[in-house]
N, C-alpha and C positions, 0 to 999 in steps of 0.2 A: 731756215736754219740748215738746210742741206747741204749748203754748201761752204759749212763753218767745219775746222778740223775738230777730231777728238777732244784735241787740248781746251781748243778756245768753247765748246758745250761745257765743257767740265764748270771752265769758269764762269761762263756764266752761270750756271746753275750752285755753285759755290757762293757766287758775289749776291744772289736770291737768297738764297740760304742765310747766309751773314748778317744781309739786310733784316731779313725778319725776324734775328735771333735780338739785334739790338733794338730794333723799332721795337720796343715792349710799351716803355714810357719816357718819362721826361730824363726820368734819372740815367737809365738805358742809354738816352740817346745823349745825353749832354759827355758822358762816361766815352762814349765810343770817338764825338770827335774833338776832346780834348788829346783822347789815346791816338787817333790818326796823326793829330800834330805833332806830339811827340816823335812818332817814325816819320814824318813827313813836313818837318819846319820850313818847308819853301811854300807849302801849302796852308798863304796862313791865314784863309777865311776859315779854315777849321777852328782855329785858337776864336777866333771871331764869334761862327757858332756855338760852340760850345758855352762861349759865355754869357750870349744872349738868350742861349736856351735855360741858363741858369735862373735868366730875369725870368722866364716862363714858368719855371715853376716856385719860383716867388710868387709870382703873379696869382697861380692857381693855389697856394700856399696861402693864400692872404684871404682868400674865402672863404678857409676851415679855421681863420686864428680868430683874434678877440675883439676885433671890430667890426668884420662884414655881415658876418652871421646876424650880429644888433642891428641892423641897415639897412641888409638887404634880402628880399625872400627867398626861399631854397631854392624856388624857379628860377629866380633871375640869377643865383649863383652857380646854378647847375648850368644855365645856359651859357655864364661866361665860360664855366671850364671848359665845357665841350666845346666849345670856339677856340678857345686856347691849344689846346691835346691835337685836336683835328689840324689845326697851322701847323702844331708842333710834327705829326705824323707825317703831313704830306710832303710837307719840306726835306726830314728826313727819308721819306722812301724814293723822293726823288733823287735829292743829291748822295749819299750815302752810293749808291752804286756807282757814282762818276768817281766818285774818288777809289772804290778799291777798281775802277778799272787803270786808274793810274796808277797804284799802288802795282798792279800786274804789270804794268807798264815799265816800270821803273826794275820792277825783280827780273822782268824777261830782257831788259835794257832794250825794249822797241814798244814803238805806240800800238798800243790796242785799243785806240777809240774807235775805230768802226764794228767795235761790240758796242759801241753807247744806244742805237737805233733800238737795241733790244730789251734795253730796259727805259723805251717812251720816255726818252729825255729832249728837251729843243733842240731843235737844228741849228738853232743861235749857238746854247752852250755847245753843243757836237762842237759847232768851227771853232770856237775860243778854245776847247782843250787843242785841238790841231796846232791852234797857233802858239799857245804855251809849249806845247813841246817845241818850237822851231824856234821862239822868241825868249822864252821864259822870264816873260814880265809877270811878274808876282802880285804887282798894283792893277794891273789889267784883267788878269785873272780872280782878282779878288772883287772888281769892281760887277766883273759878267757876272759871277755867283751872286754875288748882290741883286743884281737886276733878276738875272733867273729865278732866282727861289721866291723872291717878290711876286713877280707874276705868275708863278705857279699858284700862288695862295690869292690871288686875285679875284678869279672865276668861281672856285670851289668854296672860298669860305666867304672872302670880304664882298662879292656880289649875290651870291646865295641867298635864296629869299627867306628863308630860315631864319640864318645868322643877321640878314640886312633887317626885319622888320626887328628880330629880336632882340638883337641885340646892338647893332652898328646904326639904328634908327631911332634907339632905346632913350629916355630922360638919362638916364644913369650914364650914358657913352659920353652927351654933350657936357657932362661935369666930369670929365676924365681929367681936368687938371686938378683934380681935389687926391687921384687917387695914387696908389707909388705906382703903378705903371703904366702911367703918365713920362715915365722917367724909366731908359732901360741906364742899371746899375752899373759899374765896374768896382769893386771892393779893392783894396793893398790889407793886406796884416799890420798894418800900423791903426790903422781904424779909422783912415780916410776913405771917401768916395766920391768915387766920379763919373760921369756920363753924360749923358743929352737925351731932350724932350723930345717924345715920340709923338706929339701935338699933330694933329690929321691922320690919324691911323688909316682912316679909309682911301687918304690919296694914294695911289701905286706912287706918283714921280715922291710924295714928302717921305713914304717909306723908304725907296730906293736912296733918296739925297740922307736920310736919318744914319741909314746905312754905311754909308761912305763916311758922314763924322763919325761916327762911332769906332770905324776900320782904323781913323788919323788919330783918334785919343787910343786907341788900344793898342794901338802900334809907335808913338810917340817912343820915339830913344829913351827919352829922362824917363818915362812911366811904365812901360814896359817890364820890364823886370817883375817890379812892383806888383803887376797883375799875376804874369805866372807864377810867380812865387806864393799867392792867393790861392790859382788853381791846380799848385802842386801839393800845398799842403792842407788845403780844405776841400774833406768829399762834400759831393751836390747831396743835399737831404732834400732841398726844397722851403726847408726852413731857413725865414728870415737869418735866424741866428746862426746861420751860417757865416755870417760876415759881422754882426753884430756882437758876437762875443769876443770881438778885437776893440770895440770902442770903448772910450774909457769912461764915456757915461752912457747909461742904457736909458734905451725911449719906452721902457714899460711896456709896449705891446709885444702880443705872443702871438707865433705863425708854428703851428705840428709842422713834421714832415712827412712827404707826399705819399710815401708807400703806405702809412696807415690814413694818411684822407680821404686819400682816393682807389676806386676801383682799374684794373686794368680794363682799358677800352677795345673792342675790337673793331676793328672801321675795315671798311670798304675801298678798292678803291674803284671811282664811276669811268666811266667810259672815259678816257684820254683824248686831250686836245691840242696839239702844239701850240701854246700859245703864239709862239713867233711865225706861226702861218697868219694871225688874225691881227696882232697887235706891230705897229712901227718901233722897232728901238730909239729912242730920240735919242739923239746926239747930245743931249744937254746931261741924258742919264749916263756915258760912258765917258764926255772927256771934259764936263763941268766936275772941278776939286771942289770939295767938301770947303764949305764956310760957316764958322761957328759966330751965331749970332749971341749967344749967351755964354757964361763963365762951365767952365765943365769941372771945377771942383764943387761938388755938390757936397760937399760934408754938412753946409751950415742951412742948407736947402731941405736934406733930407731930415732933420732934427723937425726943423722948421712946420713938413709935412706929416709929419710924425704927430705934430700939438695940434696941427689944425684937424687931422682925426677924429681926437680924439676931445677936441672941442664940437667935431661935428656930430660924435656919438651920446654929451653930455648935453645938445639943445633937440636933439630927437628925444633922448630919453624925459626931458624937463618938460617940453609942450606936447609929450606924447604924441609923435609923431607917427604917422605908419612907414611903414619899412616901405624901399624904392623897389620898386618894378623897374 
């Protein structure tokens, strides 16, 4: 660092600072990069993230509502969440400092990516910010974020011997198409929904390819709108009912919000590994386009998985079933 100016310590010790004040929780962080995209609409894996981080705390929101608690033991929900929170953290304490060093980037009108080394980001993304600034492909840049923050969660969470026996090896994983997130959401205020099936959570390339459809339905012309106007006028609580109090039939089940379910977490973070020293970027994950094998208006879908719930909570309760591990 000795041989960085005044200015550029500052910042980074500023963009440290920032980082830790939003990395609190889910809500924290979905808040910060829905607000990046607002100042930064070119940058639009933010709007991206923000939304999926929405699904995250649906996700961890649905283990404190009125089915999982019947289903499944406090073990095995404790260990979803902390698998959930832990992705959600590290994702953000990675990417979160690439963006305000482009946000300095853009205020000083010159690139400051060669502060990126200092906050243990890949050498992959370092050169895609490079080449965004020279190129300013948006679809390109959105696609490396994709891959990046994928493999960042790679090593630490989804091959973790922790997370892998307990929960990514778990009875309860391989029935994930029973459960809503199975399915990351996109809500409109009319009270439709839509999205794509997050089916193989463990594979890096099915996440990364999940990724990309989800970028083309979120970013769709006709649909568009529709969503930020969602995430302009509905705060993230975490509860379901965030998106549910727009439909004009309700599915009866109840999801708290996450500030009273959950504790703030404190995490670690382990010793740093570029992943792009270890791992090949395949070519199929950067300039293969997303293809939607299934319908992505899920309105009639998610009703659908809504009955099956809560049909699955009415033959546990009936044969006395013991709750899933």
């Amino acid at each position: 660092m000795n041989h960085l100016t005044i200015q550029e310590r500052t910042i980074i010790r500023q963009i440290q600072d920032e980082t830790n004040k939003k990395n609190v929780d889910n809500i924290s962080r979905t808040e910060a990069y829905f607000s990046f995209f607002k100042k930064h609409p070119d940058i639009i894996w933010s709007f991206l993230a923000s939304m999926v981080s929405r699904n995250g705390g649906w996700n961890m929101c649905d283990l404190q509502g009125s089915i999982f608690p019947q289903l499944l033991t406090d073990l095995t929900r404790k260990q979803l969440f902390l698998t959930f929170e832990r992705a959600n953290w590290l994702i953000f304490h990675d990417v979160y400092p690439q963006l305000l060093v482009y946000q300095y980037s853009t205020k000083l009108n010159r690139k400051m990516f060669h502060l990126l080394p200092y906050f243990h980001v890949s050498t992959f993304i370092q050169k895609e910010w490079f080449r965004y600034w020279k190129e300013n492909d948006k679809n390109r840049l959105t696609t490396s974020l994709i891959i990046n923050e994928q493999n960042v969660i790679q090593t630490p969470v989804i091959d973790h011997p922790l997370y892998k026996k307990k929960v990514f090896q778990s009875k309860l994983f391989s029935f994930q198409d029973w459960f809503h997130f199975s399915c990351v959401l996109f809500p409109t205020c009319g009270g439709e929904v839509y999205g794509a099936s997050a089916n193989g959570f463990k594979s890096l390339s099915k996440r990364i390819n999940l990724g990309k459809r989800l970028a083309s339905i979120l970013f769709h012309p006709r649909l568009f709108p529709y969503f930020y106007e969602f995430a302009e006028k509905t705060p993230h609580t975490g509860s379901r009912n965030d998106y549910e109090q727009y439909f004009k039939i309700k599915t009866g089940l109840k999801t708290p919000i996450l500030r009273v379910s959950f504790p703030v977490i404190k995490h670690n973070q382990h010793k740093y590994e570029d992943w792009s020293m270890q791992r090949r970027v395949s070519p199929t994950w950067l300039h293969l386009p997303a293809r939607h094998r299934h319908p992505i208006h899920l309105t009639d879908w998610y009703f659908a998985k809504s009955n099956q719930l809560q049909l699955m909570l009415a033959l546990q309760k009936t044969l006395q079933l013991k709750k899933w591990k």
